[in-house]
C-alpha positions in Angstrom: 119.5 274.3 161.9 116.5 274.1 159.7 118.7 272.3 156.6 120.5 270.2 159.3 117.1 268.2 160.6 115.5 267.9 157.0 118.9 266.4 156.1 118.8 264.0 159.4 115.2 263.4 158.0 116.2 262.3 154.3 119.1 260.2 155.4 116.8 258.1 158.0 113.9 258.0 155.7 115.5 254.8 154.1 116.7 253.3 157.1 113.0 253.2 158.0 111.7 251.4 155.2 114.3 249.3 155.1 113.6 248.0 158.7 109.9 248.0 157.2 110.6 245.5 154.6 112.5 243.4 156.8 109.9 243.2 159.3 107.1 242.5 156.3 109.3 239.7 154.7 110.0 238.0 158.4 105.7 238.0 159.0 105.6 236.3 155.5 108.5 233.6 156.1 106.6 232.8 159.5 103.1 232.5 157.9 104.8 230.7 155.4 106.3 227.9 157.8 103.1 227.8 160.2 101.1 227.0 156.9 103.8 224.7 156.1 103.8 222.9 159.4 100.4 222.6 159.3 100.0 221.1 155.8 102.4 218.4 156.8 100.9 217.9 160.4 97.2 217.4 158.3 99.1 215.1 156.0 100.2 212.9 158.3 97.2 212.8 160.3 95.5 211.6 157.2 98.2 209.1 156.8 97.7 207.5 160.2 94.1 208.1 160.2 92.8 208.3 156.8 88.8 208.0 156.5 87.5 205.0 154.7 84.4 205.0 153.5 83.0 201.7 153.4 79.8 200.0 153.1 81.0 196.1 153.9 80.1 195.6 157.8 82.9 194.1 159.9 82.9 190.4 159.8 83.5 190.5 163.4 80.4 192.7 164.3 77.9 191.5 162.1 76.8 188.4 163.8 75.9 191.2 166.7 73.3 193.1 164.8 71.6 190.2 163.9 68.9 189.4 160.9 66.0 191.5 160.1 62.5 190.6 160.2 61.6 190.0 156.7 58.0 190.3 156.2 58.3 194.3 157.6 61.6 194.2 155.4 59.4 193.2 152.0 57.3 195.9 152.8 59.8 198.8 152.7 59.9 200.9 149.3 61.8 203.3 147.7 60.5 206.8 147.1 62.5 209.6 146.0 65.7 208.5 147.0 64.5 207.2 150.3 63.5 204.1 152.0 59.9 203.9 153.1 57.3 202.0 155.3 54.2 203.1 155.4 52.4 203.2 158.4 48.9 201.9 158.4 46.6 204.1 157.4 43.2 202.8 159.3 42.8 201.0 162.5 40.0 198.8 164.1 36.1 199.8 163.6 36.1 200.9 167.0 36.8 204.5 166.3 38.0 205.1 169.9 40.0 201.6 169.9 43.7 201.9 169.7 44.2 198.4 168.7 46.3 197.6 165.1 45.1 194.8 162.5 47.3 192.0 163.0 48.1 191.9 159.0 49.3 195.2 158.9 53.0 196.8 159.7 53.0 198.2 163.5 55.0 201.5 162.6 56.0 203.5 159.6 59.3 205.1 158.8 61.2 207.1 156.4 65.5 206.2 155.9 66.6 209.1 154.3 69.5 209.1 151.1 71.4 210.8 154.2 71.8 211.2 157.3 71.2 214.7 157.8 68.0 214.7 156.5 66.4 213.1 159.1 65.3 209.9 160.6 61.7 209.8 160.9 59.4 207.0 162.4 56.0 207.2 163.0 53.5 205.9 165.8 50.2 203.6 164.4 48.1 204.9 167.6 48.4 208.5 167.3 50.0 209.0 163.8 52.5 211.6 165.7 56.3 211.2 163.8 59.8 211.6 165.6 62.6 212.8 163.0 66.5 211.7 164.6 68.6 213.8 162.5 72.5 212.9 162.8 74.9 216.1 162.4 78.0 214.0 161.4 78.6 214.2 157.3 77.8 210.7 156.2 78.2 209.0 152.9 74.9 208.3 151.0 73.1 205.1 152.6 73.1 202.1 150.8 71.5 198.7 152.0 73.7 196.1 152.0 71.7 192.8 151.9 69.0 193.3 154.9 70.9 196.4 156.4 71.1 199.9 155.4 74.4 201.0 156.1 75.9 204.8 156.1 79.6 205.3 156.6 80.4 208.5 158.4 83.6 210.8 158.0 84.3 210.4 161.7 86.2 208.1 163.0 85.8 205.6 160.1 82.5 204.8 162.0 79.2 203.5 160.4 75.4 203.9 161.6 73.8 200.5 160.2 70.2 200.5 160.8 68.2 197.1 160.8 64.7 196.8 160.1 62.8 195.0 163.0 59.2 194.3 163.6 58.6 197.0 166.4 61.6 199.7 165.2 65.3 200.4 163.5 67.7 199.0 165.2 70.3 201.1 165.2 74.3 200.3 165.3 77.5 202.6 165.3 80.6 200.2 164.5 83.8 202.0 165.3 87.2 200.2 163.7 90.2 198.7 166.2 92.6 201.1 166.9 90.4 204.5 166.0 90.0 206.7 169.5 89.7 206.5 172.9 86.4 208.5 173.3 84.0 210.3 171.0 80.6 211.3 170.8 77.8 211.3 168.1 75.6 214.0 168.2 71.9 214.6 166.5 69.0 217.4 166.7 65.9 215.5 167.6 62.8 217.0 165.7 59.9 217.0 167.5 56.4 218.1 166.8 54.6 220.1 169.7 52.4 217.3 170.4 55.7 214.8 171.8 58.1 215.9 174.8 61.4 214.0 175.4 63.3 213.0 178.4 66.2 211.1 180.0 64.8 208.3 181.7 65.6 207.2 185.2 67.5 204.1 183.0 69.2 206.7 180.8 67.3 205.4 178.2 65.6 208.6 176.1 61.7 208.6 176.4 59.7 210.0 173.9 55.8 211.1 175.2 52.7 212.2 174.0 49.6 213.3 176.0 46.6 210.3 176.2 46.5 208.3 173.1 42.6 208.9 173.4 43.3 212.4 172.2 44.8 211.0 169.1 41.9 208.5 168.1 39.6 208.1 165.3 37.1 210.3 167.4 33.3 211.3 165.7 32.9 215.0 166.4 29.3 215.2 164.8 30.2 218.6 163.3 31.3 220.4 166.8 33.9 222.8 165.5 34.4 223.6 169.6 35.0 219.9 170.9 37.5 219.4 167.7 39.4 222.5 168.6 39.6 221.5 172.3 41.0 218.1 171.5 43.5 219.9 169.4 44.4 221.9 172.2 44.4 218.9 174.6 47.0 217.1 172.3 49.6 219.9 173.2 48.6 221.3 176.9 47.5 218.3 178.2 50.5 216.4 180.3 52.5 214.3 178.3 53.3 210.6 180.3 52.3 208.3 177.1 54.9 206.7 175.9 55.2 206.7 172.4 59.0 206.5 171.6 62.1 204.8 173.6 66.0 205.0 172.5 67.1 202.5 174.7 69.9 202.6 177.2 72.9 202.7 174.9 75.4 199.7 175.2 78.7 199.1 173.6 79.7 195.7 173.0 83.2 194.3 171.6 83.8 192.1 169.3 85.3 189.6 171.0 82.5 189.5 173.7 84.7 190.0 176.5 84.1 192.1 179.5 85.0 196.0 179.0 85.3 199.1 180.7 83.5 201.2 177.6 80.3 202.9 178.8 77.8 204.9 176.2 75.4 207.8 177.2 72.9 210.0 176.9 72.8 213.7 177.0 69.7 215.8 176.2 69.9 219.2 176.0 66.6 220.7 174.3 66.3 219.5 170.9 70.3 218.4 171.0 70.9 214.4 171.7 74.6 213.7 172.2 75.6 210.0 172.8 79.2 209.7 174.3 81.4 206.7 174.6 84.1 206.6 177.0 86.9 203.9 177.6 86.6 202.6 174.2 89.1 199.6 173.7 92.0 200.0 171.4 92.4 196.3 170.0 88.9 195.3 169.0 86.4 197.0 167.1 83.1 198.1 168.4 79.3 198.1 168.2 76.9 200.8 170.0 73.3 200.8 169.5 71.3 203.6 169.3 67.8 202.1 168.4 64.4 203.5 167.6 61.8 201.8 169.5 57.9 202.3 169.2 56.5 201.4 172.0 53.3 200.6 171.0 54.7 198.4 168.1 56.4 196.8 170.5 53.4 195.8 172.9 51.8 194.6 169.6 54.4 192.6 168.3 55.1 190.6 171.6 51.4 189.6 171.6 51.5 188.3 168.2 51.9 184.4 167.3 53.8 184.6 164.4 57.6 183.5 164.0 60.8 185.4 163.7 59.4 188.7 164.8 63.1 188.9 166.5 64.4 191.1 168.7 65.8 194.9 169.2 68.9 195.5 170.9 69.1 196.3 174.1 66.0 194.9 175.4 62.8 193.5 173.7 62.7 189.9 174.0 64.4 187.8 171.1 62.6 184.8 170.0 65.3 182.9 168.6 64.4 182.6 165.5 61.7 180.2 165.7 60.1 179.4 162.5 57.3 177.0 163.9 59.4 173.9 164.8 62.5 173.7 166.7 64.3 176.6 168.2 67.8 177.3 167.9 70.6 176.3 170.2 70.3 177.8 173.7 72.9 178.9 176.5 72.5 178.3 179.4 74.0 181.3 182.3 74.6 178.9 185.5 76.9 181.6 187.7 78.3 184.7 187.0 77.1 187.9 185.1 73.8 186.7 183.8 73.0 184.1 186.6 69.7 185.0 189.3 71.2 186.4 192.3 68.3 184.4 194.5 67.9 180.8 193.5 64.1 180.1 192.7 61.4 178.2 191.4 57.6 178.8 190.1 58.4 182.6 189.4 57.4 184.7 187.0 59.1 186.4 184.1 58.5 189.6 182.3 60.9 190.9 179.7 59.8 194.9 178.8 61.9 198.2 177.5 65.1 196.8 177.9 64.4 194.6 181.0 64.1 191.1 182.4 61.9 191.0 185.3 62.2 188.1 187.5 58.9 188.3 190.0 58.7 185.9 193.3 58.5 182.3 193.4 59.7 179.8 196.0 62.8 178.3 197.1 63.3 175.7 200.4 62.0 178.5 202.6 58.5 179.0 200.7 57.0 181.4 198.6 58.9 184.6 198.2 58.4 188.1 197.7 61.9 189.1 196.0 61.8 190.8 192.5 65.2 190.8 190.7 65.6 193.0 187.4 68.2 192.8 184.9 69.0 195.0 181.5 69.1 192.9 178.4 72.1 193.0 176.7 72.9 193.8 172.3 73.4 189.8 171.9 70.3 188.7 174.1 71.9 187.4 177.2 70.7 189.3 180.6 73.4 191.3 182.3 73.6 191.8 186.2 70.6 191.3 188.2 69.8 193.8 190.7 67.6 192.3 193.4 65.0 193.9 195.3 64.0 192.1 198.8 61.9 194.8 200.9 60.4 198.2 200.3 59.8 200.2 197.0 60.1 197.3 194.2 59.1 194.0 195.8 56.2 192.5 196.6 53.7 193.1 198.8 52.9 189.9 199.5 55.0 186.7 199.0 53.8 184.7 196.0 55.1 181.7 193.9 53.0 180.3 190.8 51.8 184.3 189.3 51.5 185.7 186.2 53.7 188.6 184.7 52.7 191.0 182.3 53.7 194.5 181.4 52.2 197.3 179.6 52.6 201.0 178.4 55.4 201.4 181.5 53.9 199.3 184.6 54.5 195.7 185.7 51.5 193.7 187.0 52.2 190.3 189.1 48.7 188.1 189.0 47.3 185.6 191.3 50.0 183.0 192.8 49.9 180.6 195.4 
């Protein structure tokens, strides 16, 4: 019995390694055709959607970014592979004055060689810096004319950033014909002296504690008081506003109406901007901008020409160049148009919005205020009116003054 079962054993000895081998060589002929498969599914993706980097902006988009502001555009330099503005270094006399000389850039900022380095610009009033650093492999940035342009890997897209008198404007042009939907998504370095949050817009707010913290302020020597402001810069609450990406829009070439919506979606330190709905036939342009807030107060209040204008908000000022301004439209009906038809009102145009404050129509004075959000090419999109409660005005007025500043809207005097 003994010889019989170590003879079984010897005879199916082969038999096993045979069934072995055929096992071993059907796992290689299947990893072998998946890798194969996916070689040719990679290959023809690349086919269909192959990425070109490229530097020249679409013909089609371009006129929607728009021109830079020159004189801040003279003063940018390179430094170690970067592009550079330096922000001013002193401020008025007054040591606890926040106010900028008029000669001198409102903001500083660093463009870096790429994209993943980091973003940085930097507030005059309380020298605190923001750093925007995209996560999406980009091409080394290159300025093309008056725009630095950096094609990215996905989706054939490009960020173009525009040098303006109060920030970058920033642009994301996506090709006809790419995808549906996609998002771009970026770590946003802040130090501990700067919060961020989604505004009730859905426009990202950047904040600091009171800029009086930040001053030029004389301690006489008191190691205690200096120590307590440098507490007071990070415990104290933060409602300044120092930074704003504004409400993200896209806008198609062709300037026709369209269904694609872009947001904002803060999560700690990680930004994501989606777009949804994008259009298949026509290429696009987003605009994630970099405003300064306080740059921006400044430059509105200035005299000189062609400051221009950031997208999404911040008033254009078509160009002037102290003589005759260029051709205007004019919105009769429609998106655009006032809902309430009035006279002797007053106008405010701040972070994004045009503000249109009381006036009088066949009735009398009125105390309606009707806001709308500016749109990438200037024009005002749908008003929202406001005729009772939170929002209007307490009292009917028509002849008043507008102004905003640092987040509130003031109406003056009237009839």
């Amino acid at each position: 019995m003994r010889l019989l079962s170590i003879s079984r054993q010897l005879i199916s000895a082969p038999r096993r390694m045979y069934h072995k081998m055929v096992r071993y060589r059907l796992l290689v002929l299947i990893l072998f055709t998946a890798s194969l498969l996916i070689g040719v599914f990679l290959a023809a993706h690349y086919l269909w959607h192959p990425v070109r980097y490229s530097y020249i902006i679409n013909p089609k988009l371009s006129s929607l970014i728009g021109p830079a502001d020159q004189p801040t555009l003279r003063r940018v330099k390179t430094r170690d592979g970067n592009w550079v503005l330096q922000a001013p270094t002193h401020t008025s006399p007054n040591s606890m004055s926040m106010g900028m000389p008029t000669n001198q850039s409102t903001y500083g900022f660093m463009l870096p060689d790429n994209l993943k380095t980091g973003t940085s610009v930097t507030d005059p009033q309380t020298k605190l810096t923001m750093k925007l650093i995209q996560t999406d492999s980009s091409e080394p940035g290159k300025l093309m004319g008056e725009h630095f342009v950096y094609p990215l890997a996905k989706d054939n897209a490009q960020v173009i950033y525009t040098v303006k008198r109060n920030g970058l404007l920033g642009d994301i042009t996506l090709p006809a014909g790419s995808v549906s939907a996609t998002s771009f998504r970026y770590i946003l370095s802040l130090p501990g002296a700067l919060v961020a949050h989604i505004m009730p817009s859905g426009a990202l707010g950047i904040y600091s504690a009171n800029p009086v913290l930040f001053s030029n302020i004389n301690f006489g020597g008191d190691s205690r008081d200096q120590l307590l402001i440098s507490k007071g810069k990070i415990s104290a609450p933060k409602t300044h506003l120092v930074f704003v990406l504004p409400v993200p829009t896209v806008i198609v070439s062709n300037g026709k109406p369209t269904k694609a919506q872009a947001s904002f979606y803060l999560r700690k330190n990680s930004l994501t901007l989606s777009i949804t709905h994008i259009p298949y036939s026509t290429p696009i342009l987003i605009d994630p901008s970099i405003i300064v807030a306080s740059a921006n107060n400044l430059a509105s209040g200035t005299n000189d020409g062609g400051t221009g204008c950031l997208s999404n908000g911040y008033i254009c000022e078509n160009a002037l160049s102290g003589e005759i301004p260029g051709a205007w439209t004019q919105i009769t009906s429609g998106t655009g148009a006032l809902l309430t038809a009035a006279d002797h009102l007053g106008t405010v145009a701040y972070n994004g919005y045009l503000y249109a404050i009381g006036g009088s129509n066949s009735s009398g004075a009125i105390a309606t205020v009707e806001y709308s959000q500016i749109q990438s090419n200037g024009a005002p999109g749908a008003w929202t009116l406001i005729t009772s409660g939170t929002g209007a005005l307490l009292t009917a007025a028509h002849d008043l003054g507008g102004v905003a500043y640092n987040g509130y809207l003031y109406a003056i005097g009237g009839a």
